[in-house]
PAVO-128665 format. One record per residue (C-alpha): residue in three letters; residue number from 1; x, y, z. Coordinates in nm, 3 decimals. Each point is the difference from the previous one (the first is absolute). Layout:
N
[ALA,NUM,[X,Y,Z]] ...
// end
This chain:
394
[UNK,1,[9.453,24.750,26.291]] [UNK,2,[0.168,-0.251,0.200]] [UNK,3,[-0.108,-0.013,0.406]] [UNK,4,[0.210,-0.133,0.256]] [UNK,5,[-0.025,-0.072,0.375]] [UNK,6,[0.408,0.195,0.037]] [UNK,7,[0.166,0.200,-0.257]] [UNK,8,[0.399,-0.020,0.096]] [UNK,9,[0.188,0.274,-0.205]] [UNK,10,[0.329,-0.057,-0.063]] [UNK,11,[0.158,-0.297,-0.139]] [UNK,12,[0.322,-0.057,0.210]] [UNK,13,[0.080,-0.196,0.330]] [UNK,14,[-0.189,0.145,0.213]] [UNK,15,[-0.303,0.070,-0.226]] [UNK,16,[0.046,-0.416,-0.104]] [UNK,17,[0.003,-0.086,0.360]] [UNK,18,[-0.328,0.188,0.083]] [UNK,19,[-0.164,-0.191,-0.275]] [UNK,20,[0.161,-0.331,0.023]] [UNK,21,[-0.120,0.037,0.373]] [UNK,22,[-0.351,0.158,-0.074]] [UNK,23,[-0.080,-0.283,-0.302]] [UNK,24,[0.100,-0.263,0.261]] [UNK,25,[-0.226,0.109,0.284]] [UNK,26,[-0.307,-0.061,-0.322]] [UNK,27,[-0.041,0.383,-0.086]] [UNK,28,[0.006,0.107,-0.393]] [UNK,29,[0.243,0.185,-0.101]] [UNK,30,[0.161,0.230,-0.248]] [UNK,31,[0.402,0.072,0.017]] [UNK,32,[0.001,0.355,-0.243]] [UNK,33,[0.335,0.084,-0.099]] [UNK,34,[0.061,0.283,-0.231]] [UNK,35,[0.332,-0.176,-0.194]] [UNK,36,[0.094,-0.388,0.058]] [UNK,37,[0.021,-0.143,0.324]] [UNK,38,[0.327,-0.013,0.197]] [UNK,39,[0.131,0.235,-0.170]] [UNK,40,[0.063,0.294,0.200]] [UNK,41,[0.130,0.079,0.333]] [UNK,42,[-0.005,-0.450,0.108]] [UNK,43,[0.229,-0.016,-0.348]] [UNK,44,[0.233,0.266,0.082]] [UNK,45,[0.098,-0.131,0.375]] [UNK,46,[0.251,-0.234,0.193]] [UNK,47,[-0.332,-0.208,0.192]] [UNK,48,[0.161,0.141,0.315]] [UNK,49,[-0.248,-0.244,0.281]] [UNK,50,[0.170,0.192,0.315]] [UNK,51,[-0.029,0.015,0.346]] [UNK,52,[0.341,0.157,0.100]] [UNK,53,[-0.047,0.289,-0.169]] [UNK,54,[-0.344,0.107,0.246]] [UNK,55,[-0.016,0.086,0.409]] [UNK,56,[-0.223,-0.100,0.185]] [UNK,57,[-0.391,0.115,-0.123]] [UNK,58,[-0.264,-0.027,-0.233]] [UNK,59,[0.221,-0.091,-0.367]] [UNK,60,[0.220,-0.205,0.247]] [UNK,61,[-0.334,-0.213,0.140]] [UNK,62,[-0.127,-0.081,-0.393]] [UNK,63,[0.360,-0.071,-0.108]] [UNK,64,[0.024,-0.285,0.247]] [UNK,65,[-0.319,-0.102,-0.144]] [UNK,66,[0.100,0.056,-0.346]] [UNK,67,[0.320,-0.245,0.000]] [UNK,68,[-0.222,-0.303,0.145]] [UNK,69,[-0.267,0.071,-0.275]] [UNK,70,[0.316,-0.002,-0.282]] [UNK,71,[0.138,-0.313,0.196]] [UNK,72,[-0.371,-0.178,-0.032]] [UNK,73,[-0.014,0.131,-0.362]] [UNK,74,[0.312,-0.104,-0.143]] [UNK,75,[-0.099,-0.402,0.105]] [UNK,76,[-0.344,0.058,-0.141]] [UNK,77,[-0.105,0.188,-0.237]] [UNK,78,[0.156,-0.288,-0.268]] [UNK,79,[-0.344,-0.219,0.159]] [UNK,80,[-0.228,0.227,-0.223]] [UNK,81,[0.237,0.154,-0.309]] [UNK,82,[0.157,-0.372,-0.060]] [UNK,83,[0.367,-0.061,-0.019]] [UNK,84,[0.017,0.148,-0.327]] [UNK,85,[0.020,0.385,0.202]] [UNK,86,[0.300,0.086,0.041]] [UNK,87,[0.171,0.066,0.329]] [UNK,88,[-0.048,0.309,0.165]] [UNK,89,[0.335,-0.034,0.154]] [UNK,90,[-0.044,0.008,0.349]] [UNK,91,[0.338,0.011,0.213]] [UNK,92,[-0.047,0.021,0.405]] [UNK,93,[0.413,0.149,-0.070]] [UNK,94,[0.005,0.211,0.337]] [UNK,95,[0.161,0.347,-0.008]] [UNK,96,[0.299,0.126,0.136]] [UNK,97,[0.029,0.368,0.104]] [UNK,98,[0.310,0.128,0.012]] [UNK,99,[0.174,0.350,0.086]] [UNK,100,[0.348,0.128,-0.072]] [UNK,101,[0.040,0.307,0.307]] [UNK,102,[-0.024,-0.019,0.374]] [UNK,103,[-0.307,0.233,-0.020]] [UNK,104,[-0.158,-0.207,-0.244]] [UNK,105,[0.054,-0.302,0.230]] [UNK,106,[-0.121,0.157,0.288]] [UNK,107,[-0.336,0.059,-0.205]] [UNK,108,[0.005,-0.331,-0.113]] [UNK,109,[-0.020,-0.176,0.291]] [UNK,110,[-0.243,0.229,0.180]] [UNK,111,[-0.247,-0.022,-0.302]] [UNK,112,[0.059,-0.370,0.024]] [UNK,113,[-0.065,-0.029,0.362]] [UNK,114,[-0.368,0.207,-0.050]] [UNK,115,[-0.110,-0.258,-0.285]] [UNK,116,[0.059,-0.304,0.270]] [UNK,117,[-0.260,0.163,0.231]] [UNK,118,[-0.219,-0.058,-0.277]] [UNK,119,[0.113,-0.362,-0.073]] [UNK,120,[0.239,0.051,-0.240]] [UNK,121,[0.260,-0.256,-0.078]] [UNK,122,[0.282,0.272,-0.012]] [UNK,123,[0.343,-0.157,0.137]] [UNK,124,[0.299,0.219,0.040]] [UNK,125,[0.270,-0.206,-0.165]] [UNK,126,[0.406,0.055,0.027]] [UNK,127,[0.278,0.071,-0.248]] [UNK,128,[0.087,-0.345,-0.043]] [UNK,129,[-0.372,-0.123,-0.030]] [UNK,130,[-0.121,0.236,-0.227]] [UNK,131,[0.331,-0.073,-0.265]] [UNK,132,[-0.107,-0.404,0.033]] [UNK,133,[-0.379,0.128,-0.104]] [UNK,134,[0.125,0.256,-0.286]] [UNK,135,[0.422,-0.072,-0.059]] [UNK,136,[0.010,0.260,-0.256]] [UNK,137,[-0.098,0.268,0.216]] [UNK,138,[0.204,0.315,0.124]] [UNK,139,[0.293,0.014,0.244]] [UNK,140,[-0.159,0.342,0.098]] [UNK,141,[-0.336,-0.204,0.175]] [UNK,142,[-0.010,0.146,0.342]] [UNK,143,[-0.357,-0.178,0.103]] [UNK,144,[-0.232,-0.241,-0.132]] [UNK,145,[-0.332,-0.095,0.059]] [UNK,146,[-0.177,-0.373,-0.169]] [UNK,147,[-0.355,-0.009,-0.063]] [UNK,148,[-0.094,-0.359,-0.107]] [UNK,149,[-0.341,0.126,-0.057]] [UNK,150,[0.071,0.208,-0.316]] [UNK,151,[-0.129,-0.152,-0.335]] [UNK,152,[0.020,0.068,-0.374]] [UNK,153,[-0.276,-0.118,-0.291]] [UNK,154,[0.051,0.091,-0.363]] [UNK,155,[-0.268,0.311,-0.004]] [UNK,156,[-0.107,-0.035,-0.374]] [UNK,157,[-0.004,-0.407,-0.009]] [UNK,158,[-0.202,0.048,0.340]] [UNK,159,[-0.250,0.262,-0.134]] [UNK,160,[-0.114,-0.232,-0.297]] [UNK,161,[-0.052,-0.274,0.272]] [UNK,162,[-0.220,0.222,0.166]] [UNK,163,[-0.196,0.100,-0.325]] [UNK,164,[-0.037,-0.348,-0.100]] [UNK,165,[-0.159,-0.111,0.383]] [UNK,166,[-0.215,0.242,-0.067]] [UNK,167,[-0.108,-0.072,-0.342]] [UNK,168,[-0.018,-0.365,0.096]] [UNK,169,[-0.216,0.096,0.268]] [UNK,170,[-0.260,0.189,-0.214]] [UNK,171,[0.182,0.365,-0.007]] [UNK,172,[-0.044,0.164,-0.360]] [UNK,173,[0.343,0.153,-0.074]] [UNK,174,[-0.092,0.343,-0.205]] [UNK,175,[0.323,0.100,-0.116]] [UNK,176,[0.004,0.350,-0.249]] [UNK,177,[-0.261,0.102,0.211]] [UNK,178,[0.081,0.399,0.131]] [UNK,179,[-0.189,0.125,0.294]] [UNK,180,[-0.128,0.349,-0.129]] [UNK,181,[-0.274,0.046,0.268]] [UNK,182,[-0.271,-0.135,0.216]] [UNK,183,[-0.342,-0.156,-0.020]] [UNK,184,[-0.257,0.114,0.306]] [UNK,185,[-0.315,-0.073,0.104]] [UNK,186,[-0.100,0.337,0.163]] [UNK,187,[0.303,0.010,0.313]] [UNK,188,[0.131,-0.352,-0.041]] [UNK,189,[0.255,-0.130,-0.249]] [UNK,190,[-0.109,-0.290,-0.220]] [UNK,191,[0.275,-0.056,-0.272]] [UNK,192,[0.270,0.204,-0.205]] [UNK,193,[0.007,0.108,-0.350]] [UNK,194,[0.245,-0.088,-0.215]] [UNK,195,[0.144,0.014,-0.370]] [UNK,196,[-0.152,-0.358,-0.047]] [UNK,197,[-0.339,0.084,0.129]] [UNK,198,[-0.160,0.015,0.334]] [UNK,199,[0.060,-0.231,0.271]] [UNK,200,[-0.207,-0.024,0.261]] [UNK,201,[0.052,-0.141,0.375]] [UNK,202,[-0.197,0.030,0.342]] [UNK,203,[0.369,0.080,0.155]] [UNK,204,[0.304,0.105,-0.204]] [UNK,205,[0.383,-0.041,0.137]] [UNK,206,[0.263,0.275,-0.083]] [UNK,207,[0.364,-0.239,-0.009]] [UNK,208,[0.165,0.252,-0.282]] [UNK,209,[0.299,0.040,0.146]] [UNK,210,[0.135,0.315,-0.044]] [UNK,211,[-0.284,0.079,-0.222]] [UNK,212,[-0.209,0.006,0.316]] [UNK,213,[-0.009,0.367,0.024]] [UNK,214,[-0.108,0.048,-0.334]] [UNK,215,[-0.264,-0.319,-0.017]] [UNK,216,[-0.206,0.110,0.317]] [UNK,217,[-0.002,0.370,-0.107]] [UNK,218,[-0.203,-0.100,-0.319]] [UNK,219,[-0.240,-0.195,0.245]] [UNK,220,[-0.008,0.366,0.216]] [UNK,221,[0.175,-0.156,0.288]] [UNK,222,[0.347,0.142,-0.019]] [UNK,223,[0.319,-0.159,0.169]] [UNK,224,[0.340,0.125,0.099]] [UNK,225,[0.133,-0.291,-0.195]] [UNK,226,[0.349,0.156,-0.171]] [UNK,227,[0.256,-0.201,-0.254]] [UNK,228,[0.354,-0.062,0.177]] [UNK,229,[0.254,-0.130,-0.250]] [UNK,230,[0.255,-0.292,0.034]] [UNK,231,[0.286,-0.101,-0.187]] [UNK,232,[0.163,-0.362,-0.005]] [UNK,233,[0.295,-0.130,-0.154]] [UNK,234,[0.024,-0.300,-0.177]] [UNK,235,[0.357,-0.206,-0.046]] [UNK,236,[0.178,-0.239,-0.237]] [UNK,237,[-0.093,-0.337,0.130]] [UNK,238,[0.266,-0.155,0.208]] [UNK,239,[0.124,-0.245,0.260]] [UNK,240,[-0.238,0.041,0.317]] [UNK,241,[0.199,0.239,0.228]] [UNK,242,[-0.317,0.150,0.168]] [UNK,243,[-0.225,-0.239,0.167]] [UNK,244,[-0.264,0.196,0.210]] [UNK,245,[-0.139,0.302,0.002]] [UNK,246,[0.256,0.267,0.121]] [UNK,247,[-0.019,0.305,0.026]] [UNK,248,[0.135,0.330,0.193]] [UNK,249,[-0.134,0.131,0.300]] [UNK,250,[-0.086,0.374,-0.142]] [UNK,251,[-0.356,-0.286,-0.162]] [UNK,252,[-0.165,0.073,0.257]] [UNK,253,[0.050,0.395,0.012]] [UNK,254,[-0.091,0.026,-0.370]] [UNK,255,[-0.305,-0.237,0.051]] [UNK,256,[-0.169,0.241,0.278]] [UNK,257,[0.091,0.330,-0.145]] [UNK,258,[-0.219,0.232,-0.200]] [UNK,259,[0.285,0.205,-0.121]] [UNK,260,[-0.059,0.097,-0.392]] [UNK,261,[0.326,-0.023,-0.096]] [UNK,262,[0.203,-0.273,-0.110]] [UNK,263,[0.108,-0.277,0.280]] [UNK,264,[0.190,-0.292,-0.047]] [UNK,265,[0.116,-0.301,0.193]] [UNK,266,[0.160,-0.314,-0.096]] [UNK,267,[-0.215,-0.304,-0.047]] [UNK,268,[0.144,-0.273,-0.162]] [UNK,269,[-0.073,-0.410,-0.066]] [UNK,270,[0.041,-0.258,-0.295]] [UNK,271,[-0.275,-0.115,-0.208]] [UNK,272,[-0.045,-0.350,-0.078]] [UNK,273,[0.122,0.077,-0.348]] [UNK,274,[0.298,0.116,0.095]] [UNK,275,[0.032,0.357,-0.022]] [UNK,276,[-0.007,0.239,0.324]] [UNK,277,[-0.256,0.263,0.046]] [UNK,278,[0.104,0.345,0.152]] [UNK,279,[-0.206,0.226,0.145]] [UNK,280,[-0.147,0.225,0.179]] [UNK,281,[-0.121,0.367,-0.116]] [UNK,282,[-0.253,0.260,0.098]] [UNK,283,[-0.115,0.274,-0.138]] [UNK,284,[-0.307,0.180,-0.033]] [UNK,285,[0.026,0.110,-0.371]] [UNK,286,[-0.384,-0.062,-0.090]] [UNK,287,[-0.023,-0.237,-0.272]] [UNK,288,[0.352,0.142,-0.234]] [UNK,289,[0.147,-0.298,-0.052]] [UNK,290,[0.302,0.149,-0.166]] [UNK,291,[0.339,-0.115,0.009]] [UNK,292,[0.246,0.112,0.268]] [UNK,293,[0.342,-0.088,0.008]] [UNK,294,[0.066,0.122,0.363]] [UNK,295,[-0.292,-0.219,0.120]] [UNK,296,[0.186,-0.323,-0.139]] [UNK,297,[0.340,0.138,0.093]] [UNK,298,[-0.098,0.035,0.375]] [UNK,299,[-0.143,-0.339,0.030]] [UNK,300,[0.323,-0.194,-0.159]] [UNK,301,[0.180,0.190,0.238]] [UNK,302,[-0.157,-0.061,0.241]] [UNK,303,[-0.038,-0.400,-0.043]] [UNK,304,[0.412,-0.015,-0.006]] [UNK,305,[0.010,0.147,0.322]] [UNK,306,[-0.176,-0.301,0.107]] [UNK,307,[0.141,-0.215,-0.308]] [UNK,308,[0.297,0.082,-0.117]] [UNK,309,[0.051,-0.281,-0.217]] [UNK,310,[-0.280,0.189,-0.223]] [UNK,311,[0.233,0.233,-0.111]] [UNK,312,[0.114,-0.269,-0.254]] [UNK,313,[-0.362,-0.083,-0.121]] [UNK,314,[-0.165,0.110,-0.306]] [UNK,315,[-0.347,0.155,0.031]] [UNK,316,[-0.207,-0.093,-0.288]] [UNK,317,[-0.322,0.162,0.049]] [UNK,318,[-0.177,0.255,0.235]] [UNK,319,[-0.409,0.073,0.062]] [UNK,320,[-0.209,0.216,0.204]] [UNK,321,[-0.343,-0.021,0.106]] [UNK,322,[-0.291,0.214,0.233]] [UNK,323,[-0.093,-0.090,0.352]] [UNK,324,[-0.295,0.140,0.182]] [UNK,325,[0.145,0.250,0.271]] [UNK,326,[-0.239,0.067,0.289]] [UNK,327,[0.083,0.280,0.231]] [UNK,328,[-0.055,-0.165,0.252]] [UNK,329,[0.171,-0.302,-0.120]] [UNK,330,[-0.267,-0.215,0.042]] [UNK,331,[-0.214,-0.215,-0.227]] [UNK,332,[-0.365,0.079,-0.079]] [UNK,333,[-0.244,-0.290,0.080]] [UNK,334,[-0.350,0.000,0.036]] [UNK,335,[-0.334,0.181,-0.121]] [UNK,336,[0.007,0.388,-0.061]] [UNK,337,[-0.199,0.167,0.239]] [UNK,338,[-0.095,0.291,-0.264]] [UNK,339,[-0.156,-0.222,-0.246]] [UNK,340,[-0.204,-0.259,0.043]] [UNK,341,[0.132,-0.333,-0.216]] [UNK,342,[0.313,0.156,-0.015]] [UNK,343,[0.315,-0.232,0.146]] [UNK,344,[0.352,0.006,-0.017]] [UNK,345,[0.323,-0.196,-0.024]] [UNK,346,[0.308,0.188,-0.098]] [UNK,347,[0.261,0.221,0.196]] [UNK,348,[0.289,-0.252,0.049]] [UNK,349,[0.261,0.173,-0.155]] [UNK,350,[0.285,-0.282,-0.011]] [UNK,351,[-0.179,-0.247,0.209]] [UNK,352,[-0.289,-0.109,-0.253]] [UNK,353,[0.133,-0.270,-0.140]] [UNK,354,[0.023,-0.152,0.366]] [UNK,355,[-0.285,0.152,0.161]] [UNK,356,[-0.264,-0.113,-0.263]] [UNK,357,[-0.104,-0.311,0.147]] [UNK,358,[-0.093,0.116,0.341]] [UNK,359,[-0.172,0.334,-0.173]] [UNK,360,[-0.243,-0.240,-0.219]] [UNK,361,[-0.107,-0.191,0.259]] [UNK,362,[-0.065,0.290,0.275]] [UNK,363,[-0.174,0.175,-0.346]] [UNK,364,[-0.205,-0.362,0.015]] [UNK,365,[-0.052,-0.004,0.340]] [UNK,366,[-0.095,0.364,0.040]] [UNK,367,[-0.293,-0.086,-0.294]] [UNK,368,[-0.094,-0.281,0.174]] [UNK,369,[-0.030,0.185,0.329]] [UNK,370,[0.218,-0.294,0.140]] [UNK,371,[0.260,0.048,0.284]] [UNK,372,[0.374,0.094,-0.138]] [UNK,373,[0.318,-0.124,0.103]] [UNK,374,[0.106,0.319,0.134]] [UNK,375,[-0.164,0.345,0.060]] [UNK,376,[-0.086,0.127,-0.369]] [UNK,377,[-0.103,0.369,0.109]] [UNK,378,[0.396,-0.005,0.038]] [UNK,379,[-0.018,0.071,-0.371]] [UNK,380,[-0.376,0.139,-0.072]] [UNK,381,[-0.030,0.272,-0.212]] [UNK,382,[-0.120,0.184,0.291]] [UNK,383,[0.266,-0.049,0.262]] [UNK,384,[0.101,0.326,0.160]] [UNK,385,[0.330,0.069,-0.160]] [UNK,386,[-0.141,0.032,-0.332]] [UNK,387,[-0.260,0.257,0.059]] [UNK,388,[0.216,0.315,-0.103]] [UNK,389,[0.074,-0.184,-0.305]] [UNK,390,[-0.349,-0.083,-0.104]] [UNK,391,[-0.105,0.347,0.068]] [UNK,392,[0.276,0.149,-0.200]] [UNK,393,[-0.050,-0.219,-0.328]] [UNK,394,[-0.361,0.043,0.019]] 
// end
């Protein structure tokens, strides 16, 4: 049986950040992953690293953090994975946010004028200014907003740079290894079993994703974790006619809601391949990842009302993937006050790929009983707003 100082379950960003961070501050660990790494919810994505998509709080706070840690990573991480890794495609692109009806405008701008209380680089922009940033866009634009702050990695490239820090730094990387319960030693939990064997660990770290409310209910620590499904579209490669992140201002709307059924909003940028990404969906649909032609259907249509030159674009290829909805729309960080041992990392629906950064290192910090960058019981497991929750999965 194998014994580690941190067992980190769940092999995708933010479970590679926790022990890329954890190896690095001299702990051993194990990264268990049921499958291969990076191959679930961080390969199904658009690496989204936002800030104008958040007001002012807690997820707002660690996003500011988060785009300084990607900005740091993206010159460095090449100093211990050589120059033979490749790049994880880092692009400080900015975002545009854009709506297409007086009332949308109106909420545009007052949204906008909340996140510069908070520091926010979030500069109303006119007609004409917004067409020299984006030319292709609508004649129907009735407001504007640039964030310079928004960012964009490649989320499966950026995953497997995060796996390999922490292999390089001592991690073992356990892949086919499925959680199917938990190791104690009388009230405190001291590993996980799993289809490879038993692993054992003074602390373990719940990052799977959506699979977070399944995961910690084998350990007997449930969480309110649910699956919320995306959809993006994927188009012929082209001539760069998109070259930021744009999107619609119904984002933000869809971002905060915990509506069930399907929401969509335009979000659209180029890749540096060539081809455009569309998004966005939600929809709380547990983990059917079936085909629906209405989902696809609403966001084309949606991505000519902001560009219409898409109407004349082929769309080659289409994929979904699970984020972990929190009711409260908040990501869980920090130890579990039920059980002993027992941390987590997960709950960042559409924000994990940027957010994982700034969660490993309050998750390091936190261990360490060091002083974090901001105030982590924003996002302990037992903050107030989650106590109905807790009580009615338990």
């Amino acid at each position: 049986m194998s014994s580690y100082d941190v067992v980190v379950i769940g092999g995708g960003i933010v479970g590679a950040a926790c022990a890329a961070e954890l190896a690095g501050r001299g702990r051993r660990v194990a990264l268990v992953e049921r499958g291969r790494v990076a191959s679930g919810t961080s390969a199904h994505c658009e690496g989204n690293l936002l800030v104008s998509d958040k007001g002012p709080g807690a997820e707002l706070e660690l996003s500011k953090l988060a785009n300084a840690a990607w900005s740091t990573l993206s010159g460095s991480f090449r100093d211990e994975l050589g120059d033979d890794f490749p790049g994880i495609e880092f692009e400080a692109k900015g975002g545009l946010v854009v709506a297409t009806t007086d009332g949308g405008a109106s909420a545009l701008l007052d949204f906008a004028a909340t996140q510069r209380t908070a520091d926010v680089a979030a500069e109303p922009v006119t007609i004409p200014e917004a067409r020299r940033l984006e030319p292709w866009l609508t004649d129907r634009m009735t407001a504007a907003v640039w964030y310079p702050g928004d960012s964009q990695v490649q989320p499966t490239i950026a995953t497997e740079a995060l796996v390999a820090l922490a292999h390089l730094r001592g991690a073992s990387i356990l892949e086919h290894h499925e959680v199917t319960g938990a190791l104690r030693d009388g009230g405190r939990l001291v590993g996980v079993r799993t289809t490879a064997g038993d692993v054992r660990g003074r602390d373990v770290v719940v990052a799977a994703g959506p699979w977070s409310g399944e995961v910690s209910a084998l350990l007997g620590a449930p969480l309110p974790v649910r699956p919320r499904r995306g959809v993006v579209l994927v188009t012929a490669k082209m001539p760069q006619r998109v070259f930021h992140k744009v999107y619609d201002a119904d984002y933000v709307g869809a971002v905060g809601s915990g509506d069930v059924a399907l929401m969509t909003s335009s979000v659209v940028e180029s890749t540096p391949g060539g081809t455009v990404l569309i998004g966005s969906s939600r929809e709380q649909v547990g983990f059917d990842d079936a085909f629906r032609a209405n989902v696809l259907s609403e966001l084309a249509r949606k991505a000519i009302s902001i560009f219409p030159f898409l109407t004349e674009t082929a769309i080659i290829r289409s994929y979904s993937g699970f984020r972990p909805y929190m009711p409260d729309h908040l990501p869980l960080i920090g130890a579990d006050p039920r059980l002993q041992g027992l941390w987590h990392a997960t709950g960042h629906e559409g924000a994990g790929i940027g957010l994982s950064l700034p969660t490993a290192t309050l998750i390091g910090d936190l261990m360490d009983g060091a002083p974090t960058q901001i105030d982590a019981a924003q996002f302990a497991p037992s903050r107030p707003t989650l106590a109905a929750e807790l009580e009615a999965v338990a």
